[in-house]
N, C-alpha and C positions, 0 to 999 in steps of 0.2 A: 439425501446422502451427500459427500462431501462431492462427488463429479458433477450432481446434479449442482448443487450451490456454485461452487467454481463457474460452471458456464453458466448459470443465470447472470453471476456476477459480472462475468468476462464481457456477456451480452450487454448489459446495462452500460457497462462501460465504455465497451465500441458504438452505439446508440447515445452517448452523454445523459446520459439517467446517473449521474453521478449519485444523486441522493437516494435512487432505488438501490444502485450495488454497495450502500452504507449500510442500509436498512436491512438486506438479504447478511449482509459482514455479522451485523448484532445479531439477527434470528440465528446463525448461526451457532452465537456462543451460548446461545440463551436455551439452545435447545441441545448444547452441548454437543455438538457437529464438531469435531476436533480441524481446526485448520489449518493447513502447511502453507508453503511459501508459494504455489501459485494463487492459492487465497489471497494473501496479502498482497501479493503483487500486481494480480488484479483491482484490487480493493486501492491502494495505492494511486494507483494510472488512474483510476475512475476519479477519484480525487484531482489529479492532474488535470485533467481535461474540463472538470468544472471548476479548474482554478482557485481551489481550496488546497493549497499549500501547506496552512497550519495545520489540516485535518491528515493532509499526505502524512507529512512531520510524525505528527502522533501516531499514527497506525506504522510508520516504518520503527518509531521509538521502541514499542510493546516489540517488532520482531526482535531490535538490537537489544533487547535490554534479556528477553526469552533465550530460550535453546534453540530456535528455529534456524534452520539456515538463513541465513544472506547470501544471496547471488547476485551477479551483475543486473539483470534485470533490476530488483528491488532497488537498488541505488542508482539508476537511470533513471526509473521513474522518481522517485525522491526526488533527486537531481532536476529533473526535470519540472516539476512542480516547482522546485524556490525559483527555478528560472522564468520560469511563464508571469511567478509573484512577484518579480524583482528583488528576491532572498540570495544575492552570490553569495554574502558569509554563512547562510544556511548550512550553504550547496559543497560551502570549503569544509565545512564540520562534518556532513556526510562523507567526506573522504576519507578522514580523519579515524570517523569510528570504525569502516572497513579497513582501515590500516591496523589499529590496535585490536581488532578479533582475529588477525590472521596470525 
């Protein structure tokens, strides 16, 4: 269920198992586990920390482009990830899109 995925996710993350809390992200759609923004969030950071930026990118894209909220969270880690890549104009465009959904 979605609590359980969340903290495997969260887990994998805080561990740097980046590519296990990607893999628990997908089981999750696939088995149509609906996912909110600490999914994403989680899923995001985990990305972070194995310094895959473009992957962060993408899975923050699906929330901004979706109905899902955005929180500050979500765009720190984003944020965070172009930084670790050396992405600042990334990191200035994620500004940008929590500007114009607010």
């Amino acid at each position: 269920d979605l609590i359980t995925f969340n903290a495997a996710i969260s887990a994998c993350e805080k561990s740097g198992q980046w590519q296990k809390a990607l893999q628990l992200f997908r089981v999750m759609a696939q088995r149509m586990v609906e996912r909110n923004t600490i999914t994403f969030n989680a899923a995001i950071s985990a990305c972070e920390k194995g310094d895959e930026w473009e992957k962060a990118l993408h899975i923050f894209s699906v929330v901004a482009s979706g109905r899902m909220e955005l929180d500050a969270t979500t765009l720190n880690a984003a944020v965070s990830a172009c930084e670790k890549g050396g992405q600042w104009k990334k990191a200035l465009q994620l500004f940008s899109v929590m500007a114009h959904r607010e």
